[in-house]
C-alpha positions, 0 to 999 in steps of 0.5 A: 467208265475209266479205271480211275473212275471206278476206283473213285466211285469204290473209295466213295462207297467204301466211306459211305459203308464205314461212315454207316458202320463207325455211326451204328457201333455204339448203339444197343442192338435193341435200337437198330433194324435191318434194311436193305440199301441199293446200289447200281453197278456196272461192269468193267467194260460198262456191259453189265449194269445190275441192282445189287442189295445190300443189308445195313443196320441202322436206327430203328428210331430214325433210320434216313438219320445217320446215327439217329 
């Protein structure tokens, strides 16, 4: 994957992330859960691949909704 490539992918998940997080700010602590959302990396020179967990909040009512 070129430079370039990677840089994209990190904008996209870095606005997935603050997307997730502006949504969730306003909601009472009592309405969120904690899950874990997966997202596959790969390496600089495409050797390495791996899962990597990461721990989100989101609505404990409708947690696939954003802001639910």
């Amino acid at each position: 994957m070129k430079t370039k490539e990677k840089f994209n992918v990190f904008l996209l998940l870095l606005a997935i992330f603050n997307f997730f997080a502006v949504s969730v700010h306003g909601q009472n602590l009592a309405e969120l859960k904690q899950v874990k959302v997966y997202f596959h990396f790969i390496g600089t020179e495409g050797l390495e691949s791996k899962v990597i967990p990461l721990k989100r909040k989101v609505s404990a009512k409708a947690p696939a909704i954003s802001g639910g």
